[in-house]
Chimera marker file (.cmm) of the C-alpha trace (Angstrom):
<marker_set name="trace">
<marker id="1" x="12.808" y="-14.314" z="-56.543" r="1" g="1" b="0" radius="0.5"/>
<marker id="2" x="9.350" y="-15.265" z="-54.623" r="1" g="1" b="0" radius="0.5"/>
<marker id="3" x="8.249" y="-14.286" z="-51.769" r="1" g="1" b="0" radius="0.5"/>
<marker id="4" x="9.735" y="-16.320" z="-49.156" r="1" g="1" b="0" radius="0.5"/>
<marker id="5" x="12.492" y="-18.002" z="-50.177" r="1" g="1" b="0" radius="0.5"/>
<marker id="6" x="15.944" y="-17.332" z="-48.677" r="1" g="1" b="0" radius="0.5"/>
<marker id="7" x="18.319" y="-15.574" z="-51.031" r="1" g="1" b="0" radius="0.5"/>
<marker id="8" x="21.111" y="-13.954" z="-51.069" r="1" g="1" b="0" radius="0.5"/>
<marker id="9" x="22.536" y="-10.202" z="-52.484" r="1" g="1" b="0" radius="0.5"/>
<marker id="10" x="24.673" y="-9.823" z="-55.307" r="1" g="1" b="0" radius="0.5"/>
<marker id="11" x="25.544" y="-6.965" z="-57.730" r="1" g="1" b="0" radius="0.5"/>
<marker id="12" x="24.808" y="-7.628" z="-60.871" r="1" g="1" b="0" radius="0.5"/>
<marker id="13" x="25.624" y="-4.668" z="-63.792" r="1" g="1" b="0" radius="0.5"/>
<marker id="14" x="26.295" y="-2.201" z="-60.813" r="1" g="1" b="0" radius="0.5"/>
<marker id="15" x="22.784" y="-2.947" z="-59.395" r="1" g="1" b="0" radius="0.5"/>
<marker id="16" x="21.820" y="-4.968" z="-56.091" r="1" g="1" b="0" radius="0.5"/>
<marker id="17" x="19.930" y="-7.883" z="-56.948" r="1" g="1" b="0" radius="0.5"/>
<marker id="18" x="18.583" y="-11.407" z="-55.059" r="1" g="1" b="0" radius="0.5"/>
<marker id="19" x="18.804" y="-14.401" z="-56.034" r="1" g="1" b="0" radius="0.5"/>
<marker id="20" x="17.859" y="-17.656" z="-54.646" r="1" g="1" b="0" radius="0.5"/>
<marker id="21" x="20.521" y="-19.750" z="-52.723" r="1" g="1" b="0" radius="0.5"/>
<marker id="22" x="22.435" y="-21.820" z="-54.504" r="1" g="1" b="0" radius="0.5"/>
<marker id="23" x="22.066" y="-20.296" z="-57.766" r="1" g="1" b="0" radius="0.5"/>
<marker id="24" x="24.393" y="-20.701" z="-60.663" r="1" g="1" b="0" radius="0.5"/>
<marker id="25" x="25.221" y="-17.931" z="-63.140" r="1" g="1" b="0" radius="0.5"/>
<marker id="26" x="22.969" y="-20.001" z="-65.791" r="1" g="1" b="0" radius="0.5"/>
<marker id="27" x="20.228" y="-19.871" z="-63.200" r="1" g="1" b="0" radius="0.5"/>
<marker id="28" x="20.918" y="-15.944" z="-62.982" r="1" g="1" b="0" radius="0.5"/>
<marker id="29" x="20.557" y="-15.494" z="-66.814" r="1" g="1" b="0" radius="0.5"/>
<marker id="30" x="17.783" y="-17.663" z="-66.942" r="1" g="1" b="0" radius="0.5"/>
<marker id="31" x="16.237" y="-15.376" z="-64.482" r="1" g="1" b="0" radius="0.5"/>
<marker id="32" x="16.782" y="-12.609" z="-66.348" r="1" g="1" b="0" radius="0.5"/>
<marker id="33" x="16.191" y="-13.780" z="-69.806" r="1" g="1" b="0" radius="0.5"/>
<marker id="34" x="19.371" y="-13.535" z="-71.053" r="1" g="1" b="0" radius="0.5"/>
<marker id="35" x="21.130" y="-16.067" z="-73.547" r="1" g="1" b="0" radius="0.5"/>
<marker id="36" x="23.813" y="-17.059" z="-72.945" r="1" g="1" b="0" radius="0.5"/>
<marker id="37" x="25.464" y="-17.223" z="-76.318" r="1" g="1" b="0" radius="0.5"/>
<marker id="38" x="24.752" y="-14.056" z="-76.495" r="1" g="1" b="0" radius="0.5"/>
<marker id="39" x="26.969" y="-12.628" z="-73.461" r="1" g="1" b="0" radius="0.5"/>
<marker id="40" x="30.350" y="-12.977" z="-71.590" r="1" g="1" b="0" radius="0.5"/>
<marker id="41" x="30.377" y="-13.069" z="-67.522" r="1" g="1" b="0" radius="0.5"/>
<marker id="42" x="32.631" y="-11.504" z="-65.319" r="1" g="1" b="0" radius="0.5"/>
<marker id="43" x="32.389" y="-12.637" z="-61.545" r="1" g="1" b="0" radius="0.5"/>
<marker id="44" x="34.373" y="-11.000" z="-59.109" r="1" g="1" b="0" radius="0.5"/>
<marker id="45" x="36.815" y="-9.344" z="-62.136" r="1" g="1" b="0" radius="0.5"/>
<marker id="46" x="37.152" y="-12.674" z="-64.185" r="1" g="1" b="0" radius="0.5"/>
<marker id="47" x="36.229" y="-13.883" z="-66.980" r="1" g="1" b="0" radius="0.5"/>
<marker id="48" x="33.949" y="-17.325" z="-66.514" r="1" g="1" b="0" radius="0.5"/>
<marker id="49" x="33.814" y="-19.439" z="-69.310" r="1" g="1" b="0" radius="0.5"/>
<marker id="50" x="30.444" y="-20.507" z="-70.967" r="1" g="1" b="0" radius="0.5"/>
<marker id="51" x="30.438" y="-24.088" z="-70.176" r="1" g="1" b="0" radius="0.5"/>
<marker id="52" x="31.272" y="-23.487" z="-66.799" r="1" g="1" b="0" radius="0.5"/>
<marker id="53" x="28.212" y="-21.457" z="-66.225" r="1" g="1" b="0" radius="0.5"/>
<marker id="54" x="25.842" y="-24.200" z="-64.760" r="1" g="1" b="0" radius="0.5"/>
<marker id="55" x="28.776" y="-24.918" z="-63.010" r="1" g="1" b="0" radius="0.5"/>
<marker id="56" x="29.731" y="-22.000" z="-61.007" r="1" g="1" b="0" radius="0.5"/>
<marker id="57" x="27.837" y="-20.954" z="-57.898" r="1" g="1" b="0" radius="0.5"/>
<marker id="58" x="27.193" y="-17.390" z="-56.916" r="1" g="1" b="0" radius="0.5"/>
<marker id="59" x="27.896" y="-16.203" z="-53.280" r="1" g="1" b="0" radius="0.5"/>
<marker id="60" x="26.569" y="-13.672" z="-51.333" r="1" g="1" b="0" radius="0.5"/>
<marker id="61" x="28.561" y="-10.332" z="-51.974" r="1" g="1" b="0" radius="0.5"/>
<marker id="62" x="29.577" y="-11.462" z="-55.910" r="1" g="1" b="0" radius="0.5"/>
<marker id="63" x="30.226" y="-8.978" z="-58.876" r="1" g="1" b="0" radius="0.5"/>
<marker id="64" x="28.588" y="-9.783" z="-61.810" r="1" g="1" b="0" radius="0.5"/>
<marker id="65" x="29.034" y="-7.806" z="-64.946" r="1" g="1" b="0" radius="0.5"/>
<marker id="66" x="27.231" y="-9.201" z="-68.003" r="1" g="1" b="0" radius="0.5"/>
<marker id="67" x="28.184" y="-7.862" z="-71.194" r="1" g="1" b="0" radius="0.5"/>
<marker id="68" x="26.025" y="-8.422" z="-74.320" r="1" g="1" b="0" radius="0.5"/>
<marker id="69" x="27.056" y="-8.985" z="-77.792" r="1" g="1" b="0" radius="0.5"/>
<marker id="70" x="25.803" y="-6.682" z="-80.263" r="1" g="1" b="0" radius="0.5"/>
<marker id="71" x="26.140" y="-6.741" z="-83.981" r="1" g="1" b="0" radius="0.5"/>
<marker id="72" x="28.018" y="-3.800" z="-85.482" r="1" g="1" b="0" radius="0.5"/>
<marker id="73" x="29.234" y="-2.113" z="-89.165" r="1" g="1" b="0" radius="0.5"/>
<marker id="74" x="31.552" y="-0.554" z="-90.340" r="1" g="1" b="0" radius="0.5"/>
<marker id="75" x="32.266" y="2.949" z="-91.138" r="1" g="1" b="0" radius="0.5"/>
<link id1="1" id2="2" r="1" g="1" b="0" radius="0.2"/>
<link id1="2" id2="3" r="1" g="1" b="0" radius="0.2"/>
<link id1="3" id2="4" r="1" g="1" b="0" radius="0.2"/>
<link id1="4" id2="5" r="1" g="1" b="0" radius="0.2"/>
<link id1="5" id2="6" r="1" g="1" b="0" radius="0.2"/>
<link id1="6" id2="7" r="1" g="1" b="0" radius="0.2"/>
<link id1="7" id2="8" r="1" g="1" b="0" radius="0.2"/>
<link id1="8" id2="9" r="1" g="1" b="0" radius="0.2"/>
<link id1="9" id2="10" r="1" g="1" b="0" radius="0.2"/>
<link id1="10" id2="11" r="1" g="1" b="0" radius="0.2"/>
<link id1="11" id2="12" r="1" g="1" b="0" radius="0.2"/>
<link id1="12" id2="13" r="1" g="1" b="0" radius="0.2"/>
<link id1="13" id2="14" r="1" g="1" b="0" radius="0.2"/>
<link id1="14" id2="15" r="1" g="1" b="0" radius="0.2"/>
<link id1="15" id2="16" r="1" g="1" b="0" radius="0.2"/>
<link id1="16" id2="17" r="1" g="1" b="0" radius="0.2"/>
<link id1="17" id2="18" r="1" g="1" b="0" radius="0.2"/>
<link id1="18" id2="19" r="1" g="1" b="0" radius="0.2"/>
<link id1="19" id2="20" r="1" g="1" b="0" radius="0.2"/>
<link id1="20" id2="21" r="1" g="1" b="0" radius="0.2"/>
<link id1="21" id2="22" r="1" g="1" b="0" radius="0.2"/>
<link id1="22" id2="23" r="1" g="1" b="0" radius="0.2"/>
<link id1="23" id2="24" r="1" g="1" b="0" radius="0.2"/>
<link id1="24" id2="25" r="1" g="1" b="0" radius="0.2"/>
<link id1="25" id2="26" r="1" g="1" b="0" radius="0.2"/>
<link id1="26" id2="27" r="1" g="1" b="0" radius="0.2"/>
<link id1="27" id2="28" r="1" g="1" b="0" radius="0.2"/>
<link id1="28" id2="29" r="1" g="1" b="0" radius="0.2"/>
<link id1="29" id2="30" r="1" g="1" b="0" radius="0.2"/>
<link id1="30" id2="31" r="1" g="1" b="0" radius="0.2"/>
<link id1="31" id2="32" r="1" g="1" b="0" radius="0.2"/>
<link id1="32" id2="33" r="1" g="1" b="0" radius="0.2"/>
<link id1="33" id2="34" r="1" g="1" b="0" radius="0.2"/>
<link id1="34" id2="35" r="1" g="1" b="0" radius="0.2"/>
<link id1="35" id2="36" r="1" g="1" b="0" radius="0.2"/>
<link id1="36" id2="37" r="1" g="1" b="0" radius="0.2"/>
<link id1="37" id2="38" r="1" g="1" b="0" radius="0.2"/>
<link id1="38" id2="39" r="1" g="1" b="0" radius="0.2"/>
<link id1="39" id2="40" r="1" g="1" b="0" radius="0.2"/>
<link id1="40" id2="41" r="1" g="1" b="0" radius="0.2"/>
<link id1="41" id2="42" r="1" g="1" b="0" radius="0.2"/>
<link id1="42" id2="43" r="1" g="1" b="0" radius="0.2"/>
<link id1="43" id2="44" r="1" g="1" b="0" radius="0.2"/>
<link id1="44" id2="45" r="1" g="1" b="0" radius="0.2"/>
<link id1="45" id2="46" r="1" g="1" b="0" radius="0.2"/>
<link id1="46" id2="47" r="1" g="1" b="0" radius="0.2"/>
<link id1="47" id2="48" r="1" g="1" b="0" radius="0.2"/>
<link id1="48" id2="49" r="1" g="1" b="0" radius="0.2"/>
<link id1="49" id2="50" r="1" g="1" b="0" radius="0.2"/>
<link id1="50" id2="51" r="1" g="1" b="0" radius="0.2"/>
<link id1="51" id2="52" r="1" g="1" b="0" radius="0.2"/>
<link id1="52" id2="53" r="1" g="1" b="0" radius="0.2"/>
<link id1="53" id2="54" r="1" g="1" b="0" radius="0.2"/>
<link id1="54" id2="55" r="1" g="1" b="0" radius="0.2"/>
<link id1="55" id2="56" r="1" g="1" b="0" radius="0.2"/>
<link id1="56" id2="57" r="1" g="1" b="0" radius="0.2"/>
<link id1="57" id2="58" r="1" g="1" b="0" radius="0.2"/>
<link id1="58" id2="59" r="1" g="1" b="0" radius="0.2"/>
<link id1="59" id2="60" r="1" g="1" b="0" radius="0.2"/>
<link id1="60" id2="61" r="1" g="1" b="0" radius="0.2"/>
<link id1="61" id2="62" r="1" g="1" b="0" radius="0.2"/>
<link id1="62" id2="63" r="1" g="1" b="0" radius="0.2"/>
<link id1="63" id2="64" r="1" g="1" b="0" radius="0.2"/>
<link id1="64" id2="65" r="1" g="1" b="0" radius="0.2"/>
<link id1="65" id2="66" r="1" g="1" b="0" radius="0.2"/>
<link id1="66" id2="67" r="1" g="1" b="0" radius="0.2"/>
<link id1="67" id2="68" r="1" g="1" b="0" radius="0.2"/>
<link id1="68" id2="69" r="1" g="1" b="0" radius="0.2"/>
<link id1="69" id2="70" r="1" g="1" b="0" radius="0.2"/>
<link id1="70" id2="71" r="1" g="1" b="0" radius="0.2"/>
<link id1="71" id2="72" r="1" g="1" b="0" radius="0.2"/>
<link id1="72" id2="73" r="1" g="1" b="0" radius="0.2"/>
<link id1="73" id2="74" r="1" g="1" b="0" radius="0.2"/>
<link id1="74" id2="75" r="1" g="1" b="0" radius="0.2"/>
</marker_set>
């Protein structure tokens, strides 16, 4: 976030982090360089759904877990 905006504190992968007000979770990933095809989103121990990303605010105090996809074999 720059320097003096207003933002707010969430916890995102068991690790305090700001983001500006008003923020979505796509704004979030965006932030971090995350795709989002690529991940499911938990907020506040449920499971959002990927087109309702740019459509769900984050609030001061929200869990976030972001779990990434990763391609695997067999054994």
């Amino acid at each position: 976030m720059k320097k003096g905006l207003s933002g707010m504190e969430l916890t995102v992968n068991g690790k305090t982090r700001t983001v500006t007000d008003g923020a979505t979770i796509t704004t979030l990933l965006e932030e971090l360089q995350i795709n989002p095809l690529r991940v499911a989103v938990q907020l506040n121990q449920r499971i959002i759904r990927r087109e309702l990303y740019e459509h769900t605010p984050l609030s001061t105090g929200d869990t976030l877990d972001i779990i990434t996809f990763m391609a695997g074999g067999s054994l």
